[in-house]
C-alpha positions in Angstrom: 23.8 17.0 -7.9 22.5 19.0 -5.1 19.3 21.3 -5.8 19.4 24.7 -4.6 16.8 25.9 -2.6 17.6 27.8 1.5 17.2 26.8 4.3 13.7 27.0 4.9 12.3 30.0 8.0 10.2 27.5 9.6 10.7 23.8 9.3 9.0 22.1 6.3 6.0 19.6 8.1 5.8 15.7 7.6 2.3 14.3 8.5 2.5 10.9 9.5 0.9 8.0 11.0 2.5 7.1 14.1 3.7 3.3 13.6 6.9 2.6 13.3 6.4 1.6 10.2 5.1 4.7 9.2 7.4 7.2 11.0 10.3 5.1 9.2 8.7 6.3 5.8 8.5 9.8 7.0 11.9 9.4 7.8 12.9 8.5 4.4 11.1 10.9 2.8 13.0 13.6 5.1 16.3 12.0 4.1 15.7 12.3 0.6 15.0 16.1 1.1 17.9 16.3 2.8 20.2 14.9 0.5 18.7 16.7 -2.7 18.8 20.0 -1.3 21.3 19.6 1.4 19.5 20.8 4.2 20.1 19.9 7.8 17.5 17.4 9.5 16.3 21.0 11.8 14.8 22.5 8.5 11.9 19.7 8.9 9.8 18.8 11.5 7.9 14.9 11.8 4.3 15.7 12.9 2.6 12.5 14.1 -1.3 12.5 13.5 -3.8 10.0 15.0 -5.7 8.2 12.4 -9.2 6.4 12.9 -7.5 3.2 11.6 -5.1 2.9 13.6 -7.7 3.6 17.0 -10.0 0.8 15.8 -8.6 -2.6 16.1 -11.8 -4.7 17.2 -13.3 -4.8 14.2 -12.6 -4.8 10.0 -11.9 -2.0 8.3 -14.9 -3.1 5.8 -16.9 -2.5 8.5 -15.6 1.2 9.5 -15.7 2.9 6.5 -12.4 1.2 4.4 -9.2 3.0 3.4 -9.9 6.4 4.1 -9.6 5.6 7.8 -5.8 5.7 7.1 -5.6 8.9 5.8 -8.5 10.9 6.7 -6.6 13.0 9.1 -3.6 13.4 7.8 -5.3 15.2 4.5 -7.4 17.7 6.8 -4.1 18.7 8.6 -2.8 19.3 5.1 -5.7 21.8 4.0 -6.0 23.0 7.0 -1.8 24.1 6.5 -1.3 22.2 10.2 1.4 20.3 8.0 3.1 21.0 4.9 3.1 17.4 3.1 1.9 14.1 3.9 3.7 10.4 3.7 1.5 7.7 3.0 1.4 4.2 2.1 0.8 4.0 -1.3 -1.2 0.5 -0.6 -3.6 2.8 1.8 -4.6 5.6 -0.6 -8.1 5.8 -2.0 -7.7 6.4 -5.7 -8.9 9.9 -5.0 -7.7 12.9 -3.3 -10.1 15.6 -1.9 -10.0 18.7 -3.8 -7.0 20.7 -3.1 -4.4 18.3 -2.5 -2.2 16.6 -5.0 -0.4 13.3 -4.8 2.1 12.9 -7.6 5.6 12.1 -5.8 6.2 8.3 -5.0 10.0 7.3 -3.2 11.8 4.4 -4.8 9.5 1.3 -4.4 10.6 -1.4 -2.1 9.7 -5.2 -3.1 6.0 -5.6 -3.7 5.5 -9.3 -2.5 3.9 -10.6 0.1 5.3 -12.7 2.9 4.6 -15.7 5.0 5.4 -15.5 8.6 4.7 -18.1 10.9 6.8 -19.6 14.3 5.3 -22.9 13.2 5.3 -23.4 9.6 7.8 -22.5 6.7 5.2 -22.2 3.5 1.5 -22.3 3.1 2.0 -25.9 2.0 3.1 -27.0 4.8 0.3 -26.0 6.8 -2.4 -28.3 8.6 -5.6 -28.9 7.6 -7.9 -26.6 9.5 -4.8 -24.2 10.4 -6.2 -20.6 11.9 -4.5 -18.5 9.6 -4.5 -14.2 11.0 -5.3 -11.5 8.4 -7.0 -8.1 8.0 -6.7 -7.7 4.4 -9.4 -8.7 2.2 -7.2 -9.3 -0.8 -5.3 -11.6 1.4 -8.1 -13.9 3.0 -9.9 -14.0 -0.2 -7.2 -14.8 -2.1 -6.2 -17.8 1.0 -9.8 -19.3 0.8 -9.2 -19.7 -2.8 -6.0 -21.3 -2.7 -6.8 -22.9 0.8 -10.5 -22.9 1.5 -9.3 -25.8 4.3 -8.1 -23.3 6.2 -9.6 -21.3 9.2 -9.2 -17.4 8.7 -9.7 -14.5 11.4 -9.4 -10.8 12.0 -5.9 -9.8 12.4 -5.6 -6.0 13.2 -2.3 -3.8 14.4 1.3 -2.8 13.0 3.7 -5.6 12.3 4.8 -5.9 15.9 1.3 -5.9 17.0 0.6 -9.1 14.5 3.9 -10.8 15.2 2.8 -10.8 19.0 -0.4 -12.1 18.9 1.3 -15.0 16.9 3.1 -15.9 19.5 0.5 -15.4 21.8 -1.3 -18.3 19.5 -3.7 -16.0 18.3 -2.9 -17.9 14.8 -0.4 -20.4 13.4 0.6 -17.6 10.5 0.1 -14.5 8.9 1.1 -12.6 6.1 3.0 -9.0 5.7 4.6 -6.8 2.9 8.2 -7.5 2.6 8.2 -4.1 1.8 7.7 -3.3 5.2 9.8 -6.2 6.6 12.8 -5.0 4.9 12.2 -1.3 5.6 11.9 -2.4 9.4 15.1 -4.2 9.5 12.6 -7.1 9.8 13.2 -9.6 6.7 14.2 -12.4 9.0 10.5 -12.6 10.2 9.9 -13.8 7.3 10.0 -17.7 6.1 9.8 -17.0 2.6 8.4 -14.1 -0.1 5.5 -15.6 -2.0 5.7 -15.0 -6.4 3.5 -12.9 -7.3 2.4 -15.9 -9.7 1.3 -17.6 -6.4 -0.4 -14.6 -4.9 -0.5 -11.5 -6.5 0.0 -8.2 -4.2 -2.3 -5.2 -3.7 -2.0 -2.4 -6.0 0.7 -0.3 -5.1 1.8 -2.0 -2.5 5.5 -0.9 -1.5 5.3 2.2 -2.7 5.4 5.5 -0.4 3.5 8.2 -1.6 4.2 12.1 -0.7 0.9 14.6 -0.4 0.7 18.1 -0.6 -1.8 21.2 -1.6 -2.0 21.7 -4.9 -1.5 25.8 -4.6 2.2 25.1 -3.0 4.4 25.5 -6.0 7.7 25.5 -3.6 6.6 22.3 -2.4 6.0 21.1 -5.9 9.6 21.8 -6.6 10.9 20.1 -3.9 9.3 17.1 -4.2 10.0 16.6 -8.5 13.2 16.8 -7.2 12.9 12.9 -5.3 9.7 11.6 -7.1 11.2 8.1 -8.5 9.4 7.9 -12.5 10.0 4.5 -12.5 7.9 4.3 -9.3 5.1 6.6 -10.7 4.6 4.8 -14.0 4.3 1.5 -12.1 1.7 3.2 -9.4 -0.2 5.1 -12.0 -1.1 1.9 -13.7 -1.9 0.1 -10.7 -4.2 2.6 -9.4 -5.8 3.5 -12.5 -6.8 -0.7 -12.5 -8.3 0.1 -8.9 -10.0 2.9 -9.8 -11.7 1.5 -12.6 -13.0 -1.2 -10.9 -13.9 1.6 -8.0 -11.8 -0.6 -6.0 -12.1 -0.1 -2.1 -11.2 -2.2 1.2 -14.6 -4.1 0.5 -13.3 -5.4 -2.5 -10.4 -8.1 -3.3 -8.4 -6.5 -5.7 -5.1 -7.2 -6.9 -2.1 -6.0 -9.5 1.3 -5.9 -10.0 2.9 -3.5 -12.7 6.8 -4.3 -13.7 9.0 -2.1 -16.0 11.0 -3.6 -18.7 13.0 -0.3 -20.7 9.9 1.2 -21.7 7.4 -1.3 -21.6 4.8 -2.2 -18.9 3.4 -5.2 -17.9 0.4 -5.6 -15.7 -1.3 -8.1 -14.1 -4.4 -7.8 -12.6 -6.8 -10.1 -10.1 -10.1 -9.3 -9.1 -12.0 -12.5 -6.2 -15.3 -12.8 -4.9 -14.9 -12.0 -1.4 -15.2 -15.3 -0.1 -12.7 -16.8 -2.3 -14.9 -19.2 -4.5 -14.2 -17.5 -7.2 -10.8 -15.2 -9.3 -10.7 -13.9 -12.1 -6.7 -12.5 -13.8 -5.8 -10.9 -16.8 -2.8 -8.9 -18.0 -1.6 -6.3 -20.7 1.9 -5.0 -22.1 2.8 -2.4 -24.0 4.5 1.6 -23.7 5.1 2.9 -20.0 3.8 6.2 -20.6 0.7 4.5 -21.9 -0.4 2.8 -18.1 -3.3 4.5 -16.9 -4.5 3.8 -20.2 -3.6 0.1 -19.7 -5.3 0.0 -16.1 -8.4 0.6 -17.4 -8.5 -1.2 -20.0 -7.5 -4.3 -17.9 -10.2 -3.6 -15.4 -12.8 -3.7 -18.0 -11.5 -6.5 -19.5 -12.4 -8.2 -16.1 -15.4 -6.2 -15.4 -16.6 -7.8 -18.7 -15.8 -11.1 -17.6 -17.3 -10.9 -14.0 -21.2 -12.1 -13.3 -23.2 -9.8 -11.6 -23.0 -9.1 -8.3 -19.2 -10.8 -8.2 -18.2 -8.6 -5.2 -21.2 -9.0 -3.4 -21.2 -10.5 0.1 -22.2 -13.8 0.4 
C-alpha cells in the first residue's frame, strides 16, 4: 500500500560514500522511498561525500582513528542540513551517534557471512602453508591467526574492486569479503564459497544498511518508519548493544551474529585477542523485543570470562 506524502519542493538528500558499493545502498534506499510513497526518482537527490577512510589506504584504520573515519563526514553534512539523511553500512557505525542525529531505520538485511575469495584456492583448507592471506579487518585477521596461525597476513585496504585487483596483481593468494556486498554488487561469483558462521562468525551488523537523520525532522521520521525492516532492527539492536558493551571499536576483534526464529532471538557472540592466540564465544536466546537486553548481558558474560588486558596489543 502506497503511503501518502507529495512530491517533495526540493529533492530529499542522500549522503553517501562514494564506492560503488556504497552508492548501490543509497540507491536502494532511494528505491524503497520511491516505491512506498510513489515518488519519482527527481524528488531525491544522491549527494556523494568524501570520507577520511576512504582517502587513507596506506595504513590501518587502528591506526587512524577506527570506524568513525567512515562516517565522520557524512554526519556533519547531516547537522549541518547539507543533506537530508545518511546511508551507511551498518558494519561501519560506531555504537554512538553525535547528538542530534538519530539512526533507527535499517533496509532488509542481506546475508551476513563472510566469504572466501581467492584465484588460487577454493577454501581456507586448501591453502599452503605460509600462504599471504590480504585483510583490513581486525575481526578477520584475528580470527585467521586463530584458526590458521600458519598463515602470513597483511594490510588489505580499498572497495571490493580495489581488493580483487591487487589479488591478481599477487598482492595475496586470498581475501575475504561480505557476501552481503558480493551479492548487492552483482558480484557472488567472486566468491568460492560463504564461510558458516560456526566456522567464522561475522561482525556485528554486518549486511545491514542503516539510514541517518536529525532527530528534529519529524517528516523524515515518517518517511523512513515507512521502510525500516523490524526484523532487521531487532537483529541490529542486539548486535550492537553486544558491541557497545564491550565498547567495541576497530581496535578490537569483535564478533556476533543475531538470527530470528518467530519471536525468539538467538545470539552468538565472539570476542579474540588481537593476535589471535586466544577467543572467547558465548550465546543467549530468548524474546526478540528483549535483545539489547540480551547484548549486554552476553558481553558481560564474556567480559567476566576475559583476563585482563585481553585486547591489549601484544
Amino acid at each position: 500500500m502506497k503511503q501518502h506524502r507529495p512530491t517533495p519542493a526540493q529533492p530529499l538528500r542522500i549522503g553517501t560514500r562514494g564506492s560503488p558499493l556504497a552508492l548501490w545502498q543509497a540507491h536502494e534506499a532511494r528505491r524503497s522511498l520511491m516505491v512506498a510513497f510513489d515518488l519519482p526518482e527527481a524528488a531525491f537527490e544522491v549527494v556523494v561525500i568524501k570520507v577520511t577512510g576512504d582517502m587513507i589506504q596506506d595504513r590501518s584504520l587502528k591506526d587512524s582513528g577506527g570506524k568513525g573515519l567512515f562516517t565522520r563526514e557524512i554526519e556533519e553534512a547531516l547537522l549541518d542540513r547539507s543533506i537530508d539523511i545518511a546511508v551507511h553500512s551498518m558494519k561501519d557505525m560506531p555504537t554512538l551517534q553525535p547528538l542530534g542525529l538519530r539512526l533507527d531505520c535499517y533496509l532488509p538485511r542481506e546475508d551476513a557471512r563472510d566469504s572466501f575469495v581467492s584465484y588460487q584456492y577454493n577454501s581456507l583448507a586448501d591453502l599452503p602453508h605460509g600462504a599471504v592471506v590480504g585483510s583490513s579487518s581486525l575481526r578477520r585477521r584475528a580470527q585467521l591467526a586463530l584458526r590458521r596461525p600458519d598463515l602470513k597476513l597483511v594490510e588489505f585496504r580499498g572497495n571490493v574492486q580495489t581488493r580483487m585487483r591487487k589479488l591478481e596483481e599477487g598482492v595475496a593468494a586470498a581475501t575475504f569479503l561480505a557476501m552481503a556486498g558480493l551479492n548487492r554488487l552483482g558480484m557472488a561469483h567472486v566468491a568460492k564459497s560463504a564461510i558458516a558462521p560456526e566456522e567464522m562468525l561475522p561482525a556485528v551488523a554486518q549486511g545491514a544498511i542503516g539510514v541517518e537523520r536529525r532527530a528534529d525532522d519529524v517528516q523524515v521520521a515518517e518517511m523512513l518508519a515507512a521502510v525500516h525492516c523490524r526484523d532487521t532492527g531487532l537483529r541490529v539492536d542486539a548486535e550492537r548493544a553486544f558491541l557497545a558493551e564491550l565498547d567495541g571499536s576497530c581496535e578490537t576483534p569483535i564478533a556476533a551474529l543475531a538470527l530470528l526464529k518467530g519471536d525468539e532471538l538467538w545470539l552468538r557472540g565472539e570476542i579474540l585477542r588481537p593476535d589471535g592466540s586466544q577467543s572467547l564465544s558465548d550465546d543467549i536466546r530468548g524474546p526478540a523485543a528483549d535483545g539489547p537486553a540480551m547484548g549486554r548481558e552476553l558481553a558481560k558474560r564474556l567480559k567476566a570470562r576475559a583476563p585482563a588486558g585481553f585486547f591489549d596489543w601484544r
